[in-house]
MOPAC internal coordinates of N, CA, C and O (Angstrom, degrees):
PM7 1SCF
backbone

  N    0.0000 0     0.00 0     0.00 0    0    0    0
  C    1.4388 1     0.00 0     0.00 0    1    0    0
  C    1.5264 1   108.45 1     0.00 0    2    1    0
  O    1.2310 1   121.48 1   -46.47 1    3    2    1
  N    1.1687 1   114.78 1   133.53 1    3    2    1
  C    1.6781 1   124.54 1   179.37 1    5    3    2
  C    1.4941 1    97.92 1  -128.32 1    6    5    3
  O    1.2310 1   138.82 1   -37.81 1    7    6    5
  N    1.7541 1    81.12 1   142.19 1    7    6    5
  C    1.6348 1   102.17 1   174.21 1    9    7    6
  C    1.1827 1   128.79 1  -130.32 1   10    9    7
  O    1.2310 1   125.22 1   -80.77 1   11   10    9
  N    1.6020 1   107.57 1    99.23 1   11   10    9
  C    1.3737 1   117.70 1   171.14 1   13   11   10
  C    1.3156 1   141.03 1   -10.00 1   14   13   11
  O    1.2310 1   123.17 1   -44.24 1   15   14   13
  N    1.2916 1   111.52 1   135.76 1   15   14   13
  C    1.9614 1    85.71 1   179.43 1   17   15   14
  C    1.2925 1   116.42 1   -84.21 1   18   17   15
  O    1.2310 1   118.32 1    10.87 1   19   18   17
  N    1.1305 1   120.81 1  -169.13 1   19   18   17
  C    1.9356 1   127.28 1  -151.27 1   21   19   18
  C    1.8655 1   106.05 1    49.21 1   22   21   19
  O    1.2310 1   117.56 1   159.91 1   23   22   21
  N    1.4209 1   122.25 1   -20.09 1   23   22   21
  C    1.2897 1   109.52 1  -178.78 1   25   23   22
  C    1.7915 1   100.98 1   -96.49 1   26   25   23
  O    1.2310 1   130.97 1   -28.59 1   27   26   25
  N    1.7059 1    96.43 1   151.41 1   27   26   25
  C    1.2812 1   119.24 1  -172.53 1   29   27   26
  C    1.8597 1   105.88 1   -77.52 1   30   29   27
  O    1.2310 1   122.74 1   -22.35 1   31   30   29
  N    1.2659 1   112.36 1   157.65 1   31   30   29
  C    1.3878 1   105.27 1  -174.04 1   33   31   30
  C    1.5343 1   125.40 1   -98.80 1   34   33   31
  O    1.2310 1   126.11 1   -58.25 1   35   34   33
  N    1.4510 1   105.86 1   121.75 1   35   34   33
  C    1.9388 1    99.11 1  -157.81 1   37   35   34
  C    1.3931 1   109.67 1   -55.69 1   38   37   35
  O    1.2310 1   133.18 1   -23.65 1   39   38   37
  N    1.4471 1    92.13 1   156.35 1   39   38   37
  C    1.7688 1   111.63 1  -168.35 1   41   39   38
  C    1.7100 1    91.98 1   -61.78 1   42   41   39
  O    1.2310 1   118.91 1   155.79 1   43   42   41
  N    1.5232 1   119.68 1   -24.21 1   43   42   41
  C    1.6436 1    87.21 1  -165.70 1   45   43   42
  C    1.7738 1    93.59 1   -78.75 1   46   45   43
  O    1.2310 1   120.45 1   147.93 1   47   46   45
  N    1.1349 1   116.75 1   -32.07 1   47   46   45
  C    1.9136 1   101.45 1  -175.52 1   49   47   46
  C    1.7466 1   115.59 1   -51.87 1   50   49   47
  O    1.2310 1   124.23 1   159.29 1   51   50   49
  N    1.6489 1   109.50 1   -20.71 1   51   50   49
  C    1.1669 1   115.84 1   177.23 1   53   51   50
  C    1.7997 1   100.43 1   -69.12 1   54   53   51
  O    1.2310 1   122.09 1   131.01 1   55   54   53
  N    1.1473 1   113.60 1   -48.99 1   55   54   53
  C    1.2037 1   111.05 1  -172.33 1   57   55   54
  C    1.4883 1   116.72 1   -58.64 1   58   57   55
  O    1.2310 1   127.06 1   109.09 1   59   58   57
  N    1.4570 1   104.01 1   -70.91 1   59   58   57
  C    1.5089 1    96.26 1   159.36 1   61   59   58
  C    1.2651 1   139.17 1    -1.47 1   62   61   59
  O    1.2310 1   130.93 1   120.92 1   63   62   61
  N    1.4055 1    96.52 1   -59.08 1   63   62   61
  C    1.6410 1   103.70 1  -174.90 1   65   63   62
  C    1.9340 1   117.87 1   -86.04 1   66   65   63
  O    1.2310 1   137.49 1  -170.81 1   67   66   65
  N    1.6099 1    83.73 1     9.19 1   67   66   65
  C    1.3586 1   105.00 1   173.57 1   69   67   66
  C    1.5643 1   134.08 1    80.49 1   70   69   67
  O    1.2310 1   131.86 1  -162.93 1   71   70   69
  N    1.5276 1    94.71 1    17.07 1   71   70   69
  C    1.5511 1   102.07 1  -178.37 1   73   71   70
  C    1.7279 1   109.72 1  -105.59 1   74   73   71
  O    1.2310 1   117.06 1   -41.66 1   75   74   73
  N    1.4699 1   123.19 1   138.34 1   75   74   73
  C    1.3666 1   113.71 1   178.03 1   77   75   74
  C    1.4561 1   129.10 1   -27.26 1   78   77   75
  O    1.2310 1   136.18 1   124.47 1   79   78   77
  N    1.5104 1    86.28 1   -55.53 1   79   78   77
  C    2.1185 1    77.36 1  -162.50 1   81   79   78
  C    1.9798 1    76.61 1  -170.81 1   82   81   79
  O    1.2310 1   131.00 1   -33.94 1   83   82   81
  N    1.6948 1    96.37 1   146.06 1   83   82   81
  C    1.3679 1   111.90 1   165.84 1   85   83   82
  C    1.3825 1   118.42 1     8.82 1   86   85   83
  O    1.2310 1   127.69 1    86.43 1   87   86   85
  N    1.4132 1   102.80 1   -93.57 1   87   86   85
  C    1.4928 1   118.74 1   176.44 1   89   87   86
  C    1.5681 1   124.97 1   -26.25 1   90   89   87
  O    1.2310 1   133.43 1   137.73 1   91   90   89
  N    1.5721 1    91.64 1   -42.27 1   91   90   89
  C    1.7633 1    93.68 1  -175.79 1   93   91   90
  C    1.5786 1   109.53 1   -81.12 1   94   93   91
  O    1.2310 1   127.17 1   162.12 1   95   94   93
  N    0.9792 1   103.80 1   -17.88 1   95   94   93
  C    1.6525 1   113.56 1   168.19 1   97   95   94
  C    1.4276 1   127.51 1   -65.31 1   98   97   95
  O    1.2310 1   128.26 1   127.02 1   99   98   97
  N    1.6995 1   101.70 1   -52.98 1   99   98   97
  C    1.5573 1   104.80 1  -176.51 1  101   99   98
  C    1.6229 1    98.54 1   -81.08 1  102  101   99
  O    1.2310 1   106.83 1   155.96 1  103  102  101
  N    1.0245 1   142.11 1   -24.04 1  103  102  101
  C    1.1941 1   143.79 1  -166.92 1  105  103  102
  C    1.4371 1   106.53 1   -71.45 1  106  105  103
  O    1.2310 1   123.90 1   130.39 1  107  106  105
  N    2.1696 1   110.12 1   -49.61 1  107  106  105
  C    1.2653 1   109.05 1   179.53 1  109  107  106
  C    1.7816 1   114.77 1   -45.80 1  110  109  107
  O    1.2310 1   126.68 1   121.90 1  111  110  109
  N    1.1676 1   104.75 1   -58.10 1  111  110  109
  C    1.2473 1   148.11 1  -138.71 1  113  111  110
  C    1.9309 1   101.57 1   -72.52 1  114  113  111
  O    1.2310 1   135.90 1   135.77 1  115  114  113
  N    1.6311 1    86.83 1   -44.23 1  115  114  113
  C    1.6268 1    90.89 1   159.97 1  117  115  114
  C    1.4978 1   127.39 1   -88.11 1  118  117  115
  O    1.2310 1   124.87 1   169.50 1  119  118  117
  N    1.2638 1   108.25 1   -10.50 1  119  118  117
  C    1.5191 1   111.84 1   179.81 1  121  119  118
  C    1.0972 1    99.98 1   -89.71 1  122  121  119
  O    1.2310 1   107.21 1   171.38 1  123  122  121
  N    1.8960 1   141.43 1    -8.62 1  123  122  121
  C    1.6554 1   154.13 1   144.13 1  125  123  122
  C    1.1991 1   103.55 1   -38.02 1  126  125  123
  O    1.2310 1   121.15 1   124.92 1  127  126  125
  N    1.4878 1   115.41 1   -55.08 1  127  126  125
  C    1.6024 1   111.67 1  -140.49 1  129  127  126
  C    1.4025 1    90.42 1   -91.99 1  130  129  127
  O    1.2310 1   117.85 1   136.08 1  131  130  129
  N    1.4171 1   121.71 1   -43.92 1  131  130  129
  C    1.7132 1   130.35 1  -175.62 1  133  131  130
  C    1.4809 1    96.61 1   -43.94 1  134  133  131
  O    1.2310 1   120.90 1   139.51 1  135  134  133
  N    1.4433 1   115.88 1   -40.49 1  135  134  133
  C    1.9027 1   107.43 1  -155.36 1  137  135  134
  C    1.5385 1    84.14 1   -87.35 1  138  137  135
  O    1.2310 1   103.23 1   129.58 1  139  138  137
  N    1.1974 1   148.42 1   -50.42 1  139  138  137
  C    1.3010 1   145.05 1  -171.76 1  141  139  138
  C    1.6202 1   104.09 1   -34.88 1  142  141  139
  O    1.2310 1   127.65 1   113.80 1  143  142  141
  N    1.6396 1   102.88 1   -66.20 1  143  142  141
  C    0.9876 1   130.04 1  -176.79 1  145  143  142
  C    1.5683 1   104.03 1   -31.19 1  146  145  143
  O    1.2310 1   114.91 1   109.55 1  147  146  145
  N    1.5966 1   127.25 1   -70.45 1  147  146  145
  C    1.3511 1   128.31 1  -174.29 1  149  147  146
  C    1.1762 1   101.69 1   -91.80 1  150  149  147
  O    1.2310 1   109.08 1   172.28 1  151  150  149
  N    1.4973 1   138.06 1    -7.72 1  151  150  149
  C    1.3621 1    97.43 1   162.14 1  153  151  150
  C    1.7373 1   115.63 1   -74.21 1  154  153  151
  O    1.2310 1   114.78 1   139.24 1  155  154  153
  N    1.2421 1   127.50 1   -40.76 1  155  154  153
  C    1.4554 1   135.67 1   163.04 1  157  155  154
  C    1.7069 1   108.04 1   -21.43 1  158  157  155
  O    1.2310 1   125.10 1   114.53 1  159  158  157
  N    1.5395 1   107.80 1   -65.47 1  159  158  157
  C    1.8791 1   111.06 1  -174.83 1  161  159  158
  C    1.2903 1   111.59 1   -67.69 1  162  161  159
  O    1.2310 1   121.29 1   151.96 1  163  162  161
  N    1.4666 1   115.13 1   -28.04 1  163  162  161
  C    1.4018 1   112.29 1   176.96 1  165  163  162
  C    1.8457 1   131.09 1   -70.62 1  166  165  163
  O    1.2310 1   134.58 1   179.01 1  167  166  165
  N    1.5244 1    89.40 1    -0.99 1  167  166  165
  C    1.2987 1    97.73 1  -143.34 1  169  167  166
  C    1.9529 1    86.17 1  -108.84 1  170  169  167
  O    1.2310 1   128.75 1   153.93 1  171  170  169
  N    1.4990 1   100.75 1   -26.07 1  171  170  169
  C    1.2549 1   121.39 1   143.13 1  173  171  170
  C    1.4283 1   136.28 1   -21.31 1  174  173  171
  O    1.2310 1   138.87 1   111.21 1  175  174  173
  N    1.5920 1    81.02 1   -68.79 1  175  174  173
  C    1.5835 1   116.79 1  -166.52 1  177  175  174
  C    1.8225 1    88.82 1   -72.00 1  178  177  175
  O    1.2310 1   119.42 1   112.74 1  179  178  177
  N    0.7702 1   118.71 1   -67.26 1  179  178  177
  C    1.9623 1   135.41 1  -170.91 1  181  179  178
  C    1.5830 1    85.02 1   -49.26 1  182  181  179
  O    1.2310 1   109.86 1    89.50 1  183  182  181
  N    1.4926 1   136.63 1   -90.50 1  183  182  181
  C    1.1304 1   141.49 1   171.92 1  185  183  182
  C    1.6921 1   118.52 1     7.56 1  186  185  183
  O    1.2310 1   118.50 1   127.74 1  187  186  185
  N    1.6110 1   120.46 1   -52.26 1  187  186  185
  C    1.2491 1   141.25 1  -173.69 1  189  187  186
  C    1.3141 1   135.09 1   -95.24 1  190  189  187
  O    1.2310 1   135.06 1   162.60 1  191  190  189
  N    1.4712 1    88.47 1   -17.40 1  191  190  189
  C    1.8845 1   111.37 1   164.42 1  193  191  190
  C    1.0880 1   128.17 1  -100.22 1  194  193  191
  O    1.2310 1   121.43 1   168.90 1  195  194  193
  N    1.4604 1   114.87 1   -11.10 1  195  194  193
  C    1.0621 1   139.16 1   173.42 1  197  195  194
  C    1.8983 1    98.33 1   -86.23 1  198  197  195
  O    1.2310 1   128.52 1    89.75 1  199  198  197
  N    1.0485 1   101.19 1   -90.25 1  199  198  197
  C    2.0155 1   103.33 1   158.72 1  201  199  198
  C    1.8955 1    94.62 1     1.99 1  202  201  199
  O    1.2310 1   125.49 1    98.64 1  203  202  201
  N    0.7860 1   107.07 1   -81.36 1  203  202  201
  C    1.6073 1   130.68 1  -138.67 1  205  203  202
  C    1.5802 1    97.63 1   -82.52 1  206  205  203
  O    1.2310 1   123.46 1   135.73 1  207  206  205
  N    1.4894 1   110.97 1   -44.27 1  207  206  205
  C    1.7871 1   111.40 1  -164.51 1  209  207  206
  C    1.6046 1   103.78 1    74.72 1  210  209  207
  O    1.2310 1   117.23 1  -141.78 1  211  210  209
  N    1.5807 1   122.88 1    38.22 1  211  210  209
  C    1.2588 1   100.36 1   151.57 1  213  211  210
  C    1.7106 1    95.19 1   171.83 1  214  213  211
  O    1.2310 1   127.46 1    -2.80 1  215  214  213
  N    1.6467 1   103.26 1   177.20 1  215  214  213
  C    1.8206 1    81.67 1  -170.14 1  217  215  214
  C    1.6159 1   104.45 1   -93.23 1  218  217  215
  O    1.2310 1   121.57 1    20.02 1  219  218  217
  N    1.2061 1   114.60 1  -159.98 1  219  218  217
  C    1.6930 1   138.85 1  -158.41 1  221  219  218
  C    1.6068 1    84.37 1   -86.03 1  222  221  219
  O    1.2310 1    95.20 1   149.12 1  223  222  221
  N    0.9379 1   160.96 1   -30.88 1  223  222  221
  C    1.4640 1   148.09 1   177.22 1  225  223  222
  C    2.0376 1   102.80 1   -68.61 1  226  225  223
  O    1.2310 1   113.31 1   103.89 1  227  226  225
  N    0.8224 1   130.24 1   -76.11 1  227  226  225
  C    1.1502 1   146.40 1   171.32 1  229  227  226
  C    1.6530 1   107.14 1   -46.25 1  230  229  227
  O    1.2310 1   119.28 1   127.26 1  231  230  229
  N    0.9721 1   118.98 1   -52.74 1  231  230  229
  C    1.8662 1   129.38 1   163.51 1  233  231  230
  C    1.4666 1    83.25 1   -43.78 1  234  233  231
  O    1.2310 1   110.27 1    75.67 1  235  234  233
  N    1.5552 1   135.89 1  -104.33 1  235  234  233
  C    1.3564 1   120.01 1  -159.53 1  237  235  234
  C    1.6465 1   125.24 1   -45.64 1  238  237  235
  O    1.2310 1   130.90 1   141.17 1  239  238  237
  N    0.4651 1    96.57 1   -38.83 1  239  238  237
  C    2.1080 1   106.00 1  -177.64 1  241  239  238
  C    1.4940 1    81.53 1   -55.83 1  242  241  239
  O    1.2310 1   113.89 1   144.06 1  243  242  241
  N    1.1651 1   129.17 1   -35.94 1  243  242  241
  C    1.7926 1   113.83 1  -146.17 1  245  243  242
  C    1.4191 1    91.48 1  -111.18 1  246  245  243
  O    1.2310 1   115.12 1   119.01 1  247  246  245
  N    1.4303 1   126.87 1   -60.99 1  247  246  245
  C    1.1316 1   113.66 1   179.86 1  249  247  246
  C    1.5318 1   141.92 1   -66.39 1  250  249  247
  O    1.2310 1   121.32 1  -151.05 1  251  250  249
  N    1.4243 1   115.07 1    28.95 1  251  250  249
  C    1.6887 1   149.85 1   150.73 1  253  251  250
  C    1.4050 1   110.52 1   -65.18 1  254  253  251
  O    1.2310 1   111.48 1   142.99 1  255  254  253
  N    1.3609 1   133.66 1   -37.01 1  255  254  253
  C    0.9691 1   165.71 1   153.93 1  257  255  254
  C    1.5424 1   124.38 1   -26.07 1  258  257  255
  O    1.2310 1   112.94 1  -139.28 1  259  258  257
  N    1.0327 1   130.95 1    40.72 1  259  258  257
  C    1.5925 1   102.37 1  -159.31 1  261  259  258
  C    1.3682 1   121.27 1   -92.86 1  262  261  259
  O    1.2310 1   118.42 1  -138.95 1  263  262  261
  N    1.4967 1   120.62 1    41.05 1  263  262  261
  C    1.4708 1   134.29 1   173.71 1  265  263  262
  C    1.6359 1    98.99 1  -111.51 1  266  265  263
  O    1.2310 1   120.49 1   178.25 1  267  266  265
  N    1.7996 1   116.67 1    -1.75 1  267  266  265
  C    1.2978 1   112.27 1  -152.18 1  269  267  266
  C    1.7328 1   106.23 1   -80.64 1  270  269  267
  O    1.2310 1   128.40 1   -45.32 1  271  270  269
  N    1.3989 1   101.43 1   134.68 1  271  270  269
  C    1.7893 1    95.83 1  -161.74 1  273  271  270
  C    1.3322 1   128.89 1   -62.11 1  274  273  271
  O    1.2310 1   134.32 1   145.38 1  275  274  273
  N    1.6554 1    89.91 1   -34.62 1  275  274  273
  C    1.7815 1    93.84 1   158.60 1  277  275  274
  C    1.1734 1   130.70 1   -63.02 1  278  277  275
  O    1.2310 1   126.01 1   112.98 1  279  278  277
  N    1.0932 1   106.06 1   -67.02 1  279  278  277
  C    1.3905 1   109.76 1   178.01 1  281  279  278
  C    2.0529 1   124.63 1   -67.39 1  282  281  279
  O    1.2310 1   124.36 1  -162.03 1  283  282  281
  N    1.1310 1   109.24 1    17.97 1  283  282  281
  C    1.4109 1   118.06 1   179.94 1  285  283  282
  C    1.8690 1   111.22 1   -83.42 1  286  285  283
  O    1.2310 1   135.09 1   155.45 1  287  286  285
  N    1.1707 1    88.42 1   -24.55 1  287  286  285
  C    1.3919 1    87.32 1  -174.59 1  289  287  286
  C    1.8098 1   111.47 1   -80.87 1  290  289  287
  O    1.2310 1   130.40 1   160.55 1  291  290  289
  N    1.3210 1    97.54 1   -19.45 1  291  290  289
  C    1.7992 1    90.71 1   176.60 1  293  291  290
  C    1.6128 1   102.78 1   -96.31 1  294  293  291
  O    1.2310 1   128.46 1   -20.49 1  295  294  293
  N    1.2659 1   101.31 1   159.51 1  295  294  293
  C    1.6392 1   111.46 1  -167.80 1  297  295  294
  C    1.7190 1    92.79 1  -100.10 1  298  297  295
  O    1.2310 1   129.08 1   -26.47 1  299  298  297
  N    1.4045 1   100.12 1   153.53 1  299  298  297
  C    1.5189 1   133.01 1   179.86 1  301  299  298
  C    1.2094 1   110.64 1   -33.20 1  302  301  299
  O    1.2310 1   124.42 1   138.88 1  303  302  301
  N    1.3198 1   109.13 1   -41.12 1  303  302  301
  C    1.8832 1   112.61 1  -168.93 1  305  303  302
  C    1.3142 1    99.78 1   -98.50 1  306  305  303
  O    1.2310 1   111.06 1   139.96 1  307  306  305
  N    1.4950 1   134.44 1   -40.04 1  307  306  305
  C    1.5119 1   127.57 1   175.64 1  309  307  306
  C    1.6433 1   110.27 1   -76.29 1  310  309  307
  O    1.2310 1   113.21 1  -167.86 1  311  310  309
  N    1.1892 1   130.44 1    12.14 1  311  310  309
  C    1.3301 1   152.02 1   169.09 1  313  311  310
  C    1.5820 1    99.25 1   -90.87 1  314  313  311
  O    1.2310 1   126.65 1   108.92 1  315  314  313
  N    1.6771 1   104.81 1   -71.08 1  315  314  313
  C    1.7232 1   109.45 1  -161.44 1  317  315  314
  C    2.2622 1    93.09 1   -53.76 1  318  317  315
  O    1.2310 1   132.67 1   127.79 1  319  318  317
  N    1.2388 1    93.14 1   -52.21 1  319  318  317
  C    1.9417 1    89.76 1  -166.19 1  321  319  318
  C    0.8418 1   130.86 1   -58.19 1  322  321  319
  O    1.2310 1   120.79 1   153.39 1  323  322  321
  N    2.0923 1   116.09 1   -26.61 1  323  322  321
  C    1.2295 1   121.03 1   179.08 1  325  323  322
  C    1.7249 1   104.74 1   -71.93 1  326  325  323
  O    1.2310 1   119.97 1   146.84 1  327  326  325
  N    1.4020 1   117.66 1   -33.16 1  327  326  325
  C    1.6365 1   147.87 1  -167.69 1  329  327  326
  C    2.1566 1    90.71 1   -56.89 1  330  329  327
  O    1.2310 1   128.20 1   114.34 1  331  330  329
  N    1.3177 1   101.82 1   -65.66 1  331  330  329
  C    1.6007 1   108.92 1   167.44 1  333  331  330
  C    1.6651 1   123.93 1   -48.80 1  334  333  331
  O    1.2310 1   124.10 1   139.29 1  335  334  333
  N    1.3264 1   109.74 1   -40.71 1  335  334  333
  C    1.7319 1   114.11 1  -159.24 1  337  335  334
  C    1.7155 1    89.09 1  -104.59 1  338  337  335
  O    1.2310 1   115.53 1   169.38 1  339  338  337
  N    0.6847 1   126.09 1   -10.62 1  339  338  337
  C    1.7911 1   147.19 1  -172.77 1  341  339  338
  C    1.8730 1    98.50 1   -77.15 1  342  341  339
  O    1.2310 1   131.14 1   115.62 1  343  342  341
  N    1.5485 1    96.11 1   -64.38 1  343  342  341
  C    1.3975 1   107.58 1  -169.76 1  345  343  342
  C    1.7017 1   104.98 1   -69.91 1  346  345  343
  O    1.2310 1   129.82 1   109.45 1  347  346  345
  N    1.3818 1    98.68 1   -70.55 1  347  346  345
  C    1.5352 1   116.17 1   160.73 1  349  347  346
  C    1.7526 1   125.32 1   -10.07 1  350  349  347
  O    1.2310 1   126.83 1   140.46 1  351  350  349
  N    1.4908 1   104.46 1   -39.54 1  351  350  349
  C    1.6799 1   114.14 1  -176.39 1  353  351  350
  C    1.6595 1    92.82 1   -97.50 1  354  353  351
  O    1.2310 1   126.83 1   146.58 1  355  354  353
  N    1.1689 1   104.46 1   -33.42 1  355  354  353
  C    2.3869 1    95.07 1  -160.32 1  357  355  354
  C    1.8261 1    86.46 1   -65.52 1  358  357  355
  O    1.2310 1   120.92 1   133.48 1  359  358  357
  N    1.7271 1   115.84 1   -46.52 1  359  358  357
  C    1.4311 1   113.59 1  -157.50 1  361  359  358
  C    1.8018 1    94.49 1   -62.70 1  362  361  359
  O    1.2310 1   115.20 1   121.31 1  363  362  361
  N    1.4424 1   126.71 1   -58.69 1  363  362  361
  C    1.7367 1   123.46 1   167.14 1  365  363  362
  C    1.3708 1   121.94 1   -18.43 1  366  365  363
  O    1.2310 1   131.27 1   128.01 1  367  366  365
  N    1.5465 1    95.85 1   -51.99 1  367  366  365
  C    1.6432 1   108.03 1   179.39 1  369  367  366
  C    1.5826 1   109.61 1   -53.27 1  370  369  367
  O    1.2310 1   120.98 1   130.17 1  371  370  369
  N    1.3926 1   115.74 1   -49.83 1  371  370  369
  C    1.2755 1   135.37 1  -170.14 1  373  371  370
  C    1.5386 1   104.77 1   -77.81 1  374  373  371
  O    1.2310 1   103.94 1   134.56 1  375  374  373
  N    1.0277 1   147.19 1   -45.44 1  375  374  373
  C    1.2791 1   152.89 1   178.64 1  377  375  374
  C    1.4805 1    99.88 1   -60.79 1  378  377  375
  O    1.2310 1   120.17 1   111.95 1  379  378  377
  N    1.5503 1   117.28 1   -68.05 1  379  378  377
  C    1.2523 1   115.75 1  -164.04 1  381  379  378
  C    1.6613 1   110.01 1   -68.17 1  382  381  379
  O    1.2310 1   116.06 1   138.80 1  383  382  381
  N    1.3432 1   125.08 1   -41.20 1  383  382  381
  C    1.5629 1   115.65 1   153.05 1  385  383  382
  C    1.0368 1   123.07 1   -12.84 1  386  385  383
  O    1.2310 1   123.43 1   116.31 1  387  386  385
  N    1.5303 1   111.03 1   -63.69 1  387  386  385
  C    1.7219 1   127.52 1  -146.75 1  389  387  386
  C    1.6294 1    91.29 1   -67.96 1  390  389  387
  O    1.2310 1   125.70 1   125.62 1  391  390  389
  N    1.2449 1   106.65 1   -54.38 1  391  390  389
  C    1.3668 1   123.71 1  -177.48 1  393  391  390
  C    1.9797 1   113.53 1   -40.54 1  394  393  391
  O    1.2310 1   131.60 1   115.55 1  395  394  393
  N    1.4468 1    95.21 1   -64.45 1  395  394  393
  C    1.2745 1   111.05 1  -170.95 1  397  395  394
  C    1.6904 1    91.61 1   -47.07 1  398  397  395
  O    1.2310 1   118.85 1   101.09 1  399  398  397
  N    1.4104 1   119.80 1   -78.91 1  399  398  397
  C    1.4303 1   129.34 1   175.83 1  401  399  398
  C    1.5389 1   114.36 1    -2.03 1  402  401  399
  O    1.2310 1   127.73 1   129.55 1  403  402  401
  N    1.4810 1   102.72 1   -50.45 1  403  402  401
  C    2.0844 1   125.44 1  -178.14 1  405  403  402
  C    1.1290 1   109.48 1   -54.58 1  406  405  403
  O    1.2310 1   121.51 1   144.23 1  407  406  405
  N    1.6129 1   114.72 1   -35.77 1  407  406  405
  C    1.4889 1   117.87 1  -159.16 1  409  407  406
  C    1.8525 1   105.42 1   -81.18 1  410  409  407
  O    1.2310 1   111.28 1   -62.10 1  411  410  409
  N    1.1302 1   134.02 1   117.90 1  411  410  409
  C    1.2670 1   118.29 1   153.94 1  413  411  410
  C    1.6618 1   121.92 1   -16.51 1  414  413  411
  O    1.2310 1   115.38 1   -42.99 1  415  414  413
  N    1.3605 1   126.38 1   137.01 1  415  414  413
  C    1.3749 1   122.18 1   141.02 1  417  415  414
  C    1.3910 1   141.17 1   -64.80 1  418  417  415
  O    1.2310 1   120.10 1   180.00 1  419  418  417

């Protein structure tokens, strides 16, 4: 059996693939993509603290600083982008949580 596109996919292929009914499917399936989702930003997030030796709260306080010993060795602009993609992944992390949380278990 093939299913066209614009058409929805019959409950028995849901079954098949061994999930109750619709719901338990899209629900699994989004509570997949949500954890993908933060493990990916988190991994971000780990990526930049590691970089740095410490998190994005302490990164700003310090990087005002520009005698600061750690942070002297990265330049102004690889400072400002990591400072953007830094913030950018913790707020993902936080969004996609909130989200995950929404979804039934």
């Amino acid at each position: 059996m093939s299913v066209s596109a614009g058409q929805s996919v019959p409950e028995e292929v849901i079954h098949a693939l061994g999930y109750q009914n619709t719901d338990d499917f899209l629900r699994i399936q989004a509570r997949q993509a949500l954890e993908q989702k933060i493990s990916y930003y988190q991994s971000r997030v780990d990526f930049y603290e590691q970089k740095y030796g410490m998190g994005l709260d302490e990164f700003h306080q310090r990087a005002i600083n520009s005698s600061d010993p750690e942070l002297s060795k990265f330049s102004v602009v690889e400072k400002e982008n990591d400072d953007f993609a830094w913030d950018d992944a913790l707020d993902f992390v936080r969004i996609y949580a909130d989200n995950l949380r929404r979804v039934r278990p």
